[in-house]
C-alpha positions in Angstrom: 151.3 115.2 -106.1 151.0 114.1 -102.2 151.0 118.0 -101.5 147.6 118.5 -102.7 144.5 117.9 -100.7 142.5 115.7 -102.3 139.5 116.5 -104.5 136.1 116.7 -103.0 133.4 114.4 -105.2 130.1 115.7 -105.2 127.6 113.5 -103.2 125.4 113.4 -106.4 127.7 111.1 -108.2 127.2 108.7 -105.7 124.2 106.4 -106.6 123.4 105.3 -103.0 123.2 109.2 -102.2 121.2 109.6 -105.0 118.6 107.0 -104.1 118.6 107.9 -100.7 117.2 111.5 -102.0 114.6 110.0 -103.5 113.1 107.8 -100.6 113.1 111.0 -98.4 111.1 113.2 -101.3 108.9 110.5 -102.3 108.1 109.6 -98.9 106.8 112.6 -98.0 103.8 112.5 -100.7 100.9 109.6 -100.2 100.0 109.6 -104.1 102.3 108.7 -106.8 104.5 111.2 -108.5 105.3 111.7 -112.5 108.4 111.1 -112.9 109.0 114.5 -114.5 108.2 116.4 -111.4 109.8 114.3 -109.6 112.9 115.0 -111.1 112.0 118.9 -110.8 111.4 118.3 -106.9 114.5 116.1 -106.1 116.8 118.3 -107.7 116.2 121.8 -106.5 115.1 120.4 -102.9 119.0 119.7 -103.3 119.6 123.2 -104.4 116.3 125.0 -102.9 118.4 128.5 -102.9 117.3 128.5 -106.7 114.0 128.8 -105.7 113.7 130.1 -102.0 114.3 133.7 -101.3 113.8 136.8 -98.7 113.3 135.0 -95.4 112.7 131.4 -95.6 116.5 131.4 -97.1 117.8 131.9 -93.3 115.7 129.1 -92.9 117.6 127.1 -95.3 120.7 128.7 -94.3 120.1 127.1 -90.2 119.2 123.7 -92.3 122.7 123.8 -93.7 122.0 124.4 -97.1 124.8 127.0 -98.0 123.4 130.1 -100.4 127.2 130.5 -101.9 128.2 127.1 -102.8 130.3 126.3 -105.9 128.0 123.9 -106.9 125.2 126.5 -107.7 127.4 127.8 -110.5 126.9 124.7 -112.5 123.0 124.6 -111.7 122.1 123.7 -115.5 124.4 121.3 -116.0 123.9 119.5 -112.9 120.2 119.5 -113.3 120.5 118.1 -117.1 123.3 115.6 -115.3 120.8 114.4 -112.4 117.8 114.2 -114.9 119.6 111.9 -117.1 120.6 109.6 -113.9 116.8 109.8 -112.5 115.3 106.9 -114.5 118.0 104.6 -113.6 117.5 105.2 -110.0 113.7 105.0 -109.7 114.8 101.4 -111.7 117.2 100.8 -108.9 114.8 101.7 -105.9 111.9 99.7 -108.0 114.5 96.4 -108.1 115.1 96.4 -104.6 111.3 96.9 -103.9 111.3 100.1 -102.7 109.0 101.7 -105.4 106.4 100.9 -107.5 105.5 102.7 -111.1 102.5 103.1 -111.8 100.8 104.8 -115.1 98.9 108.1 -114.1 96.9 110.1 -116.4 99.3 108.3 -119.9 102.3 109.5 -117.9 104.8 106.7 -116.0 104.8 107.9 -112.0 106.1 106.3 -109.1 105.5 105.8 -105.3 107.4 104.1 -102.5 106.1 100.8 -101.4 105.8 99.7 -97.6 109.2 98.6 -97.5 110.1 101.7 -99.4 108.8 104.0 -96.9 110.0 101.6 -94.0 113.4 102.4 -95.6 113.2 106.1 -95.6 112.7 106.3 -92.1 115.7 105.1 -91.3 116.9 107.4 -93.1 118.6 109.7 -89.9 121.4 112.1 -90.5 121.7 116.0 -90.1 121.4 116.0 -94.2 118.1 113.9 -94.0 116.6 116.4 -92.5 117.5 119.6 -93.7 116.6 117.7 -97.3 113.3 116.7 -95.7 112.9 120.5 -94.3 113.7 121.9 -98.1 111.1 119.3 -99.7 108.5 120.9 -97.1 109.7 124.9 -98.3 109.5 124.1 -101.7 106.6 122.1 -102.1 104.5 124.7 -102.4 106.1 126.5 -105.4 105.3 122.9 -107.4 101.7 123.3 -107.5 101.8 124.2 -111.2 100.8 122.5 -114.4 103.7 120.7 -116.1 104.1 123.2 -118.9 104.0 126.3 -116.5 106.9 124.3 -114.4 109.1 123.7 -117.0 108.6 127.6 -117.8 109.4 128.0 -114.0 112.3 125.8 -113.9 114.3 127.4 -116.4 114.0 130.8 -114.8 114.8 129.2 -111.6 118.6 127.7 -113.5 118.8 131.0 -115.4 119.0 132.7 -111.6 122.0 130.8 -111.7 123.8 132.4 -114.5 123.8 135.4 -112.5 124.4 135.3 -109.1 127.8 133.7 -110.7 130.9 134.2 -107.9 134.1 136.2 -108.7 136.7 133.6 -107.8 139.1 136.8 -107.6 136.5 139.0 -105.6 137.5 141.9 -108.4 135.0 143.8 -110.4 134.3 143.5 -114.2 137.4 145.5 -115.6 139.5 145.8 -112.1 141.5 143.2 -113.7 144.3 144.3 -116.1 147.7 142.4 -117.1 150.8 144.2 -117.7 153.3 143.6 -121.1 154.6 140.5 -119.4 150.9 139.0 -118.6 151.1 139.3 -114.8 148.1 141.2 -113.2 
């Protein structure tokens, strides 16, 4: 088994990264956020190719954010994975005094606190800022109800489904196996 390189681990298992995401998105808005969106906005600013097309991709693409990555095959299941993890980690940055929740319109939202925001700053790496850079590119695209983003979301992971990469670079029926199973 010492032949084989060993397996990457996605940085979103990691709870540190995790939380780290979220003082960088929440500390580029002043008011709080429902947690709903911001579950929404953390995850494709992650993933913004889901969402951002035509030119401001290349943008993404000098960021670092890599249009062909594996991990946009799993889009769904990643977001549903993240989404179930999100509660937790506002709890986490809450505990340590980094955010406050707050009740807005009958719906629990949160914002960073002083020290929060102090925190983020400090945040300084290469990823930091293309992650800061996607928040500001997708922003925009957020700026609908809650019913019409959930609509908008789904289409968004559905894009997934097909822009799905041929491990074996072969076309639908290219593939065929002889008598004995090889190809």
């Amino acid at each position: 088994m010492s032949d084989f390189a060993p397996v990457s681990i996605p940085p979103e298992t990691n709870g540190n990264f995790r939380r780290g995401q979220l003082l960088l998105l929440l500390s580029m808005f002043t008011d709080p956020l429902p947690v709903d969106r911001i579950g929404y906005l953390e995850f494709f600013a992650a993933n913004p190719h889901l969402v951002v097309k035509d030119r401001d991709a290349v943008r993404l693409e000098l960021a670092g954010f890599n249009p062909d990555a594996l991990s946009y095959q799993s889009a769904p299941e990643r977001f549903t994975n993240r989404r179930s993890r999100l509660r937790s980690d506002l709890a986490g940055l809450t505990a340590w005094g980094y955010a406050m929740p707050r009740l807005v319109d009958g719906r629990v939202a949160c914002e960073l606190t002083d020290a929060g925001r102090e925190a983020a700053s400090r945040l300084t790496s290469l990823y930091a800022d293309a992650y800061r850079q996607s928040v500001e590119m997708i922003r925009p695209l957020f700026r609908l109800s809650e019913t019409a983003l959930a609509k908008q979301a789904n289409q968004w992971l559905r894009l997934s489904d097909e822009a799905r990469i041929d491990l074996l670079d072969l076309e639908p029926g290219q593939l065929s196996f002889d008598t004995n199973g090889a190809s």
